[in-house]
C-alpha positions as CSV (number, residue, x, y, z in Angstrom):
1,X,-9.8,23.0,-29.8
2,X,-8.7,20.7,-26.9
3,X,-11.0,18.2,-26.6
4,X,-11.4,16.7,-22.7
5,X,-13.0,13.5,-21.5
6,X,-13.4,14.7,-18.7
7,X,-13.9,17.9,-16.8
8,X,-14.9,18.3,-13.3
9,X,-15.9,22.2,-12.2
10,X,-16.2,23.1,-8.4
11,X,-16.9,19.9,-6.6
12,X,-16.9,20.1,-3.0
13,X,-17.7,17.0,-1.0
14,X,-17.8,16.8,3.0
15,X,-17.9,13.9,5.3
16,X,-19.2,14.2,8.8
17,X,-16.5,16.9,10.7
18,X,-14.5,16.7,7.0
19,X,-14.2,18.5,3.9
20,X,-12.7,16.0,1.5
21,X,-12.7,17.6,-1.6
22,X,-12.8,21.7,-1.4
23,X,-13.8,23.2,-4.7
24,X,-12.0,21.1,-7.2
25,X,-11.5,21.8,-10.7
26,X,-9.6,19.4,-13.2
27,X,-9.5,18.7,-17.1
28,X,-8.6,15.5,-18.9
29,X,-7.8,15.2,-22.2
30,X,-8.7,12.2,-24.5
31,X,-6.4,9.6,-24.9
32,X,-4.0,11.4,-22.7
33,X,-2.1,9.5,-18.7
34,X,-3.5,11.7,-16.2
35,X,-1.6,11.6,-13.0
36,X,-3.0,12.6,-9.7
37,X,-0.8,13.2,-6.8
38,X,-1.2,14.2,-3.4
39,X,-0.5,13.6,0.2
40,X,-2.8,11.3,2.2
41,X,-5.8,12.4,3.1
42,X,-5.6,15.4,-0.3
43,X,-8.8,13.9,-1.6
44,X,-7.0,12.1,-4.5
45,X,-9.4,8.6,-4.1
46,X,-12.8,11.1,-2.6
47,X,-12.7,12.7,-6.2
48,X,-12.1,9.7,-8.2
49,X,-15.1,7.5,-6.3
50,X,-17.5,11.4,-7.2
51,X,-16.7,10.8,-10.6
52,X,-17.0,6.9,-11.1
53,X,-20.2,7.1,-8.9
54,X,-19.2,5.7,-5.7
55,X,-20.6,8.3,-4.3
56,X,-24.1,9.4,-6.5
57,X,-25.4,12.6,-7.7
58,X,-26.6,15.2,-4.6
59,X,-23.5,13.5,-2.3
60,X,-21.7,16.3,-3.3
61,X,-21.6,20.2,-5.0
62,X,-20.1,21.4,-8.2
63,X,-20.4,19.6,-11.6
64,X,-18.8,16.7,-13.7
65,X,-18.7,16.6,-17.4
66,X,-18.0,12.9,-19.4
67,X,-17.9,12.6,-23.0
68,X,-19.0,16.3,-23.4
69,X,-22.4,15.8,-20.8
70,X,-22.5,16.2,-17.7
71,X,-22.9,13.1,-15.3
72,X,-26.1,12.1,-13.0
73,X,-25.1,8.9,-11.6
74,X,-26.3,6.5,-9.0
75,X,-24.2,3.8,-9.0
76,X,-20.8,2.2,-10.2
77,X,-23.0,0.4,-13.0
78,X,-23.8,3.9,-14.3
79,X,-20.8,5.0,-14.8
80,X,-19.4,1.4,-16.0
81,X,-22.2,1.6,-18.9
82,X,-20.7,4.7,-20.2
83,X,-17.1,3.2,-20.5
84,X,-15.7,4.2,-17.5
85,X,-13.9,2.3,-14.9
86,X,-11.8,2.7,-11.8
87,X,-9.5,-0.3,-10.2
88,X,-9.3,0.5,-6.7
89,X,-6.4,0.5,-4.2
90,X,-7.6,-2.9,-2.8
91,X,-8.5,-5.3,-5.3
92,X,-12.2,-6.0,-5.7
93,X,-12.4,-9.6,-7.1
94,X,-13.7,-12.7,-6.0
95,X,-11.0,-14.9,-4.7
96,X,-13.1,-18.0,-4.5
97,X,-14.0,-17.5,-8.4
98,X,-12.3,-18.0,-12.0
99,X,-10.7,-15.8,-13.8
100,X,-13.0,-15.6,-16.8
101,X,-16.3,-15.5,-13.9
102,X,-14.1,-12.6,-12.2
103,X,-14.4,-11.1,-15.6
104,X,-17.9,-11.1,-16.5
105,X,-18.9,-10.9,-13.2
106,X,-22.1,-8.5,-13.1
107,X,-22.5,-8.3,-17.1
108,X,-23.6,-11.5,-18.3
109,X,-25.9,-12.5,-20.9
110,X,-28.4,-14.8,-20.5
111,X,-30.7,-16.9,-23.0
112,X,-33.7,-18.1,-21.4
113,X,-32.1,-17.5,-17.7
114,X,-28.9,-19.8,-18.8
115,X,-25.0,-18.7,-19.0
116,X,-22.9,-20.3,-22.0
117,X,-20.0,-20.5,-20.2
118,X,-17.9,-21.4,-23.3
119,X,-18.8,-17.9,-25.1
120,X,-17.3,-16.3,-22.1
121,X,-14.4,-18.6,-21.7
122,X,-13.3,-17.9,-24.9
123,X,-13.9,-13.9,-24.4
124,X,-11.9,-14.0,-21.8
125,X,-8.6,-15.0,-23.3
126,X,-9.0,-12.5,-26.0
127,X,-8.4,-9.8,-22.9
128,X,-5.9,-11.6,-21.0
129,X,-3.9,-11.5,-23.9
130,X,-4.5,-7.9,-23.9
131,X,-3.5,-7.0,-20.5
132,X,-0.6,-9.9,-20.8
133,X,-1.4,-12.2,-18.7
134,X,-0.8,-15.8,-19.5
135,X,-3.1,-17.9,-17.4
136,X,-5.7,-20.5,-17.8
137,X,-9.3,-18.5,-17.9
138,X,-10.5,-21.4,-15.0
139,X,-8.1,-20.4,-12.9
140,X,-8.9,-19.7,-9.2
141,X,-8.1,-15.8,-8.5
142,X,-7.2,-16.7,-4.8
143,X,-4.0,-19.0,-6.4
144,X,-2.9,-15.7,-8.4
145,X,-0.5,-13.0,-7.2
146,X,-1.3,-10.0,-6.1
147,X,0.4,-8.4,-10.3
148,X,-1.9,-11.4,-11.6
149,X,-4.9,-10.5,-9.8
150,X,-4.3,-7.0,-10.7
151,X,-4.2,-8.2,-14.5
152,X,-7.4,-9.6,-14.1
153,X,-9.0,-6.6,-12.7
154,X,-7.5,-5.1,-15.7
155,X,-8.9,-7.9,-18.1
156,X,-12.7,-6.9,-16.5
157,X,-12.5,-3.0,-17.1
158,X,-11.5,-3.9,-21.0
159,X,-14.2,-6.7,-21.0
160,X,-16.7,-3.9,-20.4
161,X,-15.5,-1.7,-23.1
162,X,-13.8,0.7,-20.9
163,X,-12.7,4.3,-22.4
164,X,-11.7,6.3,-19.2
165,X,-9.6,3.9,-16.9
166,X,-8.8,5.4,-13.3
167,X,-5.9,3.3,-11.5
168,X,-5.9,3.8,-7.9
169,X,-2.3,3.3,-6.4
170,X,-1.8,0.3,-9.0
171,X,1.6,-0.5,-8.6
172,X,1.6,-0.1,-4.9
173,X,1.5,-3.5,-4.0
174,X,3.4,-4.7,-6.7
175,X,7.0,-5.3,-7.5
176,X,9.7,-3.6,-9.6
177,X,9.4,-6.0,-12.7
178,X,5.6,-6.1,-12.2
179,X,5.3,-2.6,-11.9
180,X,7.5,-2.4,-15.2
181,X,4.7,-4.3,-17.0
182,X,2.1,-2.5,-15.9
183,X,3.4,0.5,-16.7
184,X,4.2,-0.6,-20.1
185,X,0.3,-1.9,-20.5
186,X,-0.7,1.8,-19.8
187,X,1.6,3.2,-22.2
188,X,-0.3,0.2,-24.3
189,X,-3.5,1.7,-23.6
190,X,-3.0,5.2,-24.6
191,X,-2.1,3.8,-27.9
192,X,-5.2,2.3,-28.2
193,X,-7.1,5.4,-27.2
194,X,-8.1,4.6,-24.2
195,X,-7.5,7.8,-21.7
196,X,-5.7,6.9,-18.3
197,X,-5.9,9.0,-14.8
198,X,-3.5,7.3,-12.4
199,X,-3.2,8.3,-8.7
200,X,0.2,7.7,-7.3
201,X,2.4,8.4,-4.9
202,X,6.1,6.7,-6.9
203,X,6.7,9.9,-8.3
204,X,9.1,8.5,-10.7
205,X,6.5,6.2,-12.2
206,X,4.6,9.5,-12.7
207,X,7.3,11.2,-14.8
208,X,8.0,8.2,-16.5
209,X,4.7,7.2,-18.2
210,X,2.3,10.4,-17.9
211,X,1.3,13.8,-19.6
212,X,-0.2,15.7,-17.4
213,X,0.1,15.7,-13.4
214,X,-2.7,17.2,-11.4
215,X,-1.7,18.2,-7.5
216,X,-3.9,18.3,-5.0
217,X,-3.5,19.2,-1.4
218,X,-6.2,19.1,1.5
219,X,-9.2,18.9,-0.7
220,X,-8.2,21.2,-3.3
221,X,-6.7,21.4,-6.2
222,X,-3.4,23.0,-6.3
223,X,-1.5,22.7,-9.4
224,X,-1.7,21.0,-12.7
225,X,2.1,20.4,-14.9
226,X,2.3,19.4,-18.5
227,X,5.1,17.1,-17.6
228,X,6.9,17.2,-21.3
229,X,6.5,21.2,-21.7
230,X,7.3,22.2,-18.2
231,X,10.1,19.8,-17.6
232,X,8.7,18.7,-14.2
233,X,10.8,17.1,-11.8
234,X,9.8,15.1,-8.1
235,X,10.5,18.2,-6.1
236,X,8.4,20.3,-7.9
237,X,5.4,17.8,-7.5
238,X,6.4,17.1,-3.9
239,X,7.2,21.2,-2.8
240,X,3.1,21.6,-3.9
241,X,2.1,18.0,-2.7
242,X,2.9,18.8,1.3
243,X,3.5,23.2,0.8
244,X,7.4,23.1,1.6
245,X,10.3,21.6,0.1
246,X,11.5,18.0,1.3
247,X,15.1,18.2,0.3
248,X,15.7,15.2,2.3
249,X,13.7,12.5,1.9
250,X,16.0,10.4,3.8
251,X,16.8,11.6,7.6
252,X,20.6,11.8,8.6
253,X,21.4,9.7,11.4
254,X,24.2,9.6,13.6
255,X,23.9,6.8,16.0
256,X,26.0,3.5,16.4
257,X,24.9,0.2,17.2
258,X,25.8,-1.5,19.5
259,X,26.1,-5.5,20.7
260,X,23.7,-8.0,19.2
261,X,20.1,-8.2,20.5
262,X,18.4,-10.8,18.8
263,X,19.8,-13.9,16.7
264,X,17.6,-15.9,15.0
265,X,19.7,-19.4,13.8
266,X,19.1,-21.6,11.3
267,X,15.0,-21.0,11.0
268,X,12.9,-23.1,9.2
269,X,9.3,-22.1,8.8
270,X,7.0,-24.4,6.9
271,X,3.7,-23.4,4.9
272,X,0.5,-23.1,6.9
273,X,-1.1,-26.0,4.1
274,X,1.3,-27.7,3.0
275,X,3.2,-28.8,6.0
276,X,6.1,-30.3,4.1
277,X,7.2,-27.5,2.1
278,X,9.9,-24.9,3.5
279,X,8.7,-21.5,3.1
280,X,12.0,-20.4,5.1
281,X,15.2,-22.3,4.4
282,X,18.0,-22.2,6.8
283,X,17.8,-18.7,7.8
284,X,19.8,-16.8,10.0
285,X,20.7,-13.4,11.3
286,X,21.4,-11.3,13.7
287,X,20.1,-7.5,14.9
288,X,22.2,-4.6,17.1
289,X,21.3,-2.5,19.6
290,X,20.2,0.4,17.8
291,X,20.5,-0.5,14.6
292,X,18.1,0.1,11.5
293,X,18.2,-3.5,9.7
294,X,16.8,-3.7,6.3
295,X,15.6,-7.0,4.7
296,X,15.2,-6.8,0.4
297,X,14.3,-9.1,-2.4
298,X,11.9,-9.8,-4.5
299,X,7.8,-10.7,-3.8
300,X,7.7,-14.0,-2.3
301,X,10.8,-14.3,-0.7
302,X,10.0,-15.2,2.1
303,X,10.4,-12.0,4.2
304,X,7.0,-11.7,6.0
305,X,7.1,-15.0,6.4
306,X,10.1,-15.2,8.2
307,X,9.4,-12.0,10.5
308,X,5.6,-13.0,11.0
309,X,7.1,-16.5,12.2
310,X,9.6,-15.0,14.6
311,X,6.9,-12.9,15.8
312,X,5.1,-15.4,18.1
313,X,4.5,-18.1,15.5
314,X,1.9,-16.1,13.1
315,X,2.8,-17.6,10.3
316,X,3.3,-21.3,9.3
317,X,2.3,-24.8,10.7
318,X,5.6,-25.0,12.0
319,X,8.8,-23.2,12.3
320,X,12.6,-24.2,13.9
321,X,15.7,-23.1,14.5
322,X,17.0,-21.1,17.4
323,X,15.5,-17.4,18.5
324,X,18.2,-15.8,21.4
325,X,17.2,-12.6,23.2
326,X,20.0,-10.4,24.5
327,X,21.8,-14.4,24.3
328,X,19.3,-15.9,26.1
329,X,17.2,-18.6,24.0
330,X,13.5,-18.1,24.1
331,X,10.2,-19.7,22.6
332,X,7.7,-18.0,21.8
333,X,4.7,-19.4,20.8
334,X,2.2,-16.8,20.2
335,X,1.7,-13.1,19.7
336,X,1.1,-12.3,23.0
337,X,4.0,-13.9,24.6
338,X,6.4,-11.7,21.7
339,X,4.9,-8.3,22.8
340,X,5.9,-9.5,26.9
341,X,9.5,-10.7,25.5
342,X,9.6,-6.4,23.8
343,X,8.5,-7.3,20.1
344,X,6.1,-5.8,18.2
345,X,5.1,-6.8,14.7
346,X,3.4,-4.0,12.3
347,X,2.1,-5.8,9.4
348,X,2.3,-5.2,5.7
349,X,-1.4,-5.2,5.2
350,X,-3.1,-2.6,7.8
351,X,-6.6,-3.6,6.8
352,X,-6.9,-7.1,7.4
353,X,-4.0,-7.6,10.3
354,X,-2.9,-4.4,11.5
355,X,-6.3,-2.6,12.3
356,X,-10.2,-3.2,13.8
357,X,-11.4,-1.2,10.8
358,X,-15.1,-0.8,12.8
359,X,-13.8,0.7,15.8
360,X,-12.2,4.4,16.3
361,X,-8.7,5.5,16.1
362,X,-8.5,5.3,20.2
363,X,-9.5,1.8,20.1
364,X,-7.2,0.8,17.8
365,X,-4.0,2.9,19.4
366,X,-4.7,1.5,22.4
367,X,-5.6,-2.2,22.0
368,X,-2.6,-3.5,22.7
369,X,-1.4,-1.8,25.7
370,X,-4.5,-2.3,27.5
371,X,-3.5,-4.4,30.4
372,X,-1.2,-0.9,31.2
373,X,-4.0,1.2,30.4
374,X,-6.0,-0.8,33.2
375,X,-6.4,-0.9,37.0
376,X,-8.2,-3.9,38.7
377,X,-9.1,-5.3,34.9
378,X,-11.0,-1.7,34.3
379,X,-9.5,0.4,31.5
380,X,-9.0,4.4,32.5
381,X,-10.6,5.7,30.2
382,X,-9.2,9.2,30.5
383,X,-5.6,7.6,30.1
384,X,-6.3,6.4,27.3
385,X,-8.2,9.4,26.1
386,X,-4.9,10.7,26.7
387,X,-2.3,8.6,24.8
388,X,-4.9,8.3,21.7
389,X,-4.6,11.9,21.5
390,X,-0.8,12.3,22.1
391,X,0.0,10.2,18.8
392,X,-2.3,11.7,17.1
393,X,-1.0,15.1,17.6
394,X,2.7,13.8,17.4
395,X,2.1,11.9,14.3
396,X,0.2,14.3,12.6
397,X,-3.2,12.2,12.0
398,X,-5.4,14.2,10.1
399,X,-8.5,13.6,11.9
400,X,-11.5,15.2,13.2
401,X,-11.4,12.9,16.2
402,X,-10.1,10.5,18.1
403,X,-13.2,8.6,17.8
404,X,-13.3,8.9,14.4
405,X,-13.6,5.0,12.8
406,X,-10.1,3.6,11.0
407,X,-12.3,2.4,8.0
408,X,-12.4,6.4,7.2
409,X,-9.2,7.3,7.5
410,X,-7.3,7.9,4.3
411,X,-4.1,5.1,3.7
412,X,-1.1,6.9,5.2
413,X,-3.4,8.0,8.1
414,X,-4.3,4.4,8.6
415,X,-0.8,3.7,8.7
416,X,-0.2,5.8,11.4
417,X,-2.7,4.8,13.5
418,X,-0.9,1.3,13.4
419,X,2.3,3.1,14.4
420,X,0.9,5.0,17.3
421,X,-0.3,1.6,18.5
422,X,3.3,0.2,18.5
423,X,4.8,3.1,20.1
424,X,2.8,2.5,22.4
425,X,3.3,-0.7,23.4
426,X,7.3,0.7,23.5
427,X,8.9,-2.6,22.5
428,X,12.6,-3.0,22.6
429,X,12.7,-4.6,18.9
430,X,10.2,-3.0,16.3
431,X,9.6,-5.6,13.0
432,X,7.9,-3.0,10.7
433,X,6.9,-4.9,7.1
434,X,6.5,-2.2,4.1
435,X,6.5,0.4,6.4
436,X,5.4,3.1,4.0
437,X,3.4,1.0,0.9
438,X,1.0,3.3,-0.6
439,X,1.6,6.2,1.5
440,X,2.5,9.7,0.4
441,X,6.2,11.4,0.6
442,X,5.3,13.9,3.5
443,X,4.1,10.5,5.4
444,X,6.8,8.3,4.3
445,X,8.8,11.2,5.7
446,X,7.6,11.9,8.9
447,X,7.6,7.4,9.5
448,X,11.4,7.5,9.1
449,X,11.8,10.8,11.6
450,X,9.9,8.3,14.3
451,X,12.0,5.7,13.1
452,X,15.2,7.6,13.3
453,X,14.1,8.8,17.0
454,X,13.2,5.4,18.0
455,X,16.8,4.1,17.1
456,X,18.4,6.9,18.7
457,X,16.4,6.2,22.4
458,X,18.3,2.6,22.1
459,X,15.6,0.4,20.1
460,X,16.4,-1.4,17.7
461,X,14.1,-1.7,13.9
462,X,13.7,-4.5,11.3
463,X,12.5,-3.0,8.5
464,X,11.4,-5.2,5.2
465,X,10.8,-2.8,2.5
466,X,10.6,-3.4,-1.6
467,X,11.6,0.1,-2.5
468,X,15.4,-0.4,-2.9
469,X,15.7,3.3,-2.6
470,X,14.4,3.3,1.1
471,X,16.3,0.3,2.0
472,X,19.6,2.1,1.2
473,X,18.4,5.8,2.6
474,X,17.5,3.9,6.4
475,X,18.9,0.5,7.0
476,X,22.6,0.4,8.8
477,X,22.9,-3.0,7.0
478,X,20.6,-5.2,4.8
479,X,20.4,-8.9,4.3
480,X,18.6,-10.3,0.5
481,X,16.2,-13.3,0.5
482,X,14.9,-15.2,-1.9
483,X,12.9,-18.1,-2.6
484,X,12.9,-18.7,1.2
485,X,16.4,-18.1,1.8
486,X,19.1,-15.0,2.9
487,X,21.2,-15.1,0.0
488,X,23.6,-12.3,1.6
489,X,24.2,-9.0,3.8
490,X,25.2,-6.1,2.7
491,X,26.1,-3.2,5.1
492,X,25.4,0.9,4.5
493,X,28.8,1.7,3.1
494,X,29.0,-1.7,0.6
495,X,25.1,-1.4,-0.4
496,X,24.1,-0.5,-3.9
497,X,20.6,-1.3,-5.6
498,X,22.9,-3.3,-8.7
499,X,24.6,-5.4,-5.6
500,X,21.0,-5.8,-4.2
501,X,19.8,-7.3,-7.2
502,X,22.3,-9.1,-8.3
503,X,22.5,-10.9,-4.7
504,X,18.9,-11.6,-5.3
505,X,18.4,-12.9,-8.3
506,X,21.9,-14.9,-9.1
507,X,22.2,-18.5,-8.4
């Protein structure tokens, strides 16, 4: 007789205007890597906050079974106490904390209302060397990386004896190697008992390390693979993930680019605290007329630096060198004075620079286009009623409302809204920065179609991107930085993820 962790029968859960979850029905097995894939906005992160008790008992229909009973809880802390634990999307630690307080934080033992630190000092390194991670227990979280931090999140699940670990998007933000690792650590887990559900939209993480994949598609649950048995391949998981096949993920594009429209010579960009340290070294580039122009390499690079600092200074204490537009030199020394020059910046991280998470989908489309949306210093309001609307019909936000609040919005929805806002503002040069992190295929999809029809009405796109794969399916050429400097430029025909690499990482 199978025997399941966890079993969840007919759960239904609605939001105002939304039915996020839609009768769903799922079995885990014990000790087994549960995937769970979707599109944006399928319910994937609605049913895994149900079941850690995010959301409590009577928020929702339908049952859940753990360990054989079924659940009645009312908090994270109930769930937590019965060995199960879920590491969100966006990290939950406290950056101004240590490691080993990140750890223990919320489950320490007192005697007589006092904390022996040393106990827990020496706890801690027992499960950072479980998870890997080589790091002094006092550290400050905030001076980790983003694959350190999520270690340490990691570390804290084990810490409180964890037996049913849910990973939400966990190598999202992470790089190839780090992603590697943490791969491996799961694969680590499962040989230690402990049973794994992963939501993910890298597909070929998915096949690599799990057992069974679970599809679900606008709140319900579609289909559910045994990935060994059944042979399952990407398309398969992608054809029930969005309903229709997506036999190219890549668009073809025809277009040719034309003279140079930006050059940016010999910049040097220097780090916000520590003004004498080059964060940029020496860079320089150029970008056509309708051109798609990819920048690669490795995390910490210096890639969003250098863009954020070309785009009106957001980044750095300081940066030089020479910026010509259309081979006119021009300064620009904030934000503002980019988007009037025809720039527009869409940030790597939507929540904390690319959205107003408080205010609704309208507000956030239009805020930077509201000087056009305006007569005598008075916004139209039935304008920009209007353009809200048209990008979120053309870009296919699922929403129940333009008014709905970006805070609610599922990730690749979010990310959308963020487009529509640039679009827009129609700039002539569009710097987009991991243009597709954490979003599903069908979304990823649909960003390069508005790419590709952006380049083909004459703009031109930077586009920094991790994922080699999307680098070579969209960029016309791509230049490699790192550690602050372009170490080479590859164009479309020369470009190969081995030349990428190598070009990155050899001195």
């Amino acid at each position: 007789m199978v025997d399941y962790i966890l079993e969840i029968e007919h759960l239904t859960k609605e939001f105002p205007g939304v039915r996020a979850l839609d009768d769903v029905s799922l079995k885990v097995k014990r000790g087994e890597i549960h995937s769970l894939c979707g599109e944006n906005g399928a319910g994937k992160s609605t049913l895994m906050s149900v079941i850690s008790g995010v959301y409590p008992k009577g928020n929702y229909t339908g049952k859940v079974f753990y360990q054989g009973h079924e659940t009645n809880y009312h908090s994270v802390k109930d769930s937590e106490k019965e060995g199960l634990a879920i590491i969100h999307q966006e990290l939950a630690l406290s950056p101004y904390l240590s490691i080993y307080e990140n750890i223990f934080l919320g489950h320490m033992n007192t005697r007589f209302g006092i904390i022996n630190w040393d106990i827990y000092i020496k706890e801690s390194k027992k499960y950072l060397n479980q998870v890997g991670l080589n790091a002094d227990p006092a550290t400050i979280v905030s001076k980790l990386g983003v694959g350190k931090q999520q270690l340490v999140e990691i570390a804290r699940a084990l810490s409180k004896q964890v037996e049913l670990l849910i990973l939400d998007e966990p190598t999202s933000s992470l790089n190839d190697d780090e992603s590697a690792k943490l791969l491996d650590l799961i694969v680590e887990f499962k040989k230690q008992g402990i049973t794994s559900v992963m939501i993910s939209h890298k597909l070929n993480e998915v096949l690599k390390i799990a057992d069974t994949v679970t599809v679900l598609r606008d709140g319900k649950s579609i289909s559910t693979f045994d990935v060994k048995a059944e042979h399952l391949t990407e398309d398969r998981i992608i054809k029930d993930m969005v309903g229709r096949d997506l036999t190219h993920r890549f668009p073809d594009r025809t277009t040719v680019p034309g003279d140079s429209i930006m050059e940016v010579k010999n910049w040097d960009v220097y780090h916000p605290d520590y003004h004498s340290i080059k964060v940029v070294d020496n860079a320089s580039f150029y970008l056509k007329k309708g051109e798609i122009l990819g920048f690669c390499g490795p995390m910490g690079a210096g890639r969003t630096e250098l863009m954020m600092s070309i785009f009106g200074h957001s980044y750095g204490s300081r940066s030089t060198g020479t910026l010509l537009l259309n081979g006119k030199s021009v300064t620009l020394p904030n934000a503002k004075s980019a988007l009037n020059a025809g720039l527009c910046y869409i940030s790597e991280d939507r929540k904390n620079f690319g959205l107003v998470l408080i205010q609704s989908i309208k507000t956030n489309i239009s805020s930077s286009s509201l000087r056009e949306l305006s007569r005598l210093g008075i916004v139209k309001a039935d304008r920009e009623t209007r353009e809200a609307e048209k990008y979120v019909r053309d870009l296919r936000i699922k929403t129940p409302s333009i008014e709905q609040l970006a805070r609610n919005l599922s990730g690749g929805n979010q990310q959308k809204v963020v487009v529509g806002r640039a679009l827009l503002v129609d700039p002539e040069i569009l710097i987009v920065d991991e243009p597709t992190r954490g979003i599903d295929v069908g979304a990823k999809a649909e960003i390069y179609d508005i790419l590709n029809d952006l380049v083909k009405k004459g703009k031109s796109i930077i586009m920094v991107t991790s994922e080699l794969p999307e680098a070579l399916g969209m960029a016309d050429r791509i230049y490699v930085m790192n550690k602050g400097k372009i170490k080479g430029m590859l164009t479309r025909e020369e470009a190969t993820q081995e030349k990428i690499m190598h070009i990155a990482l050899v001195e």
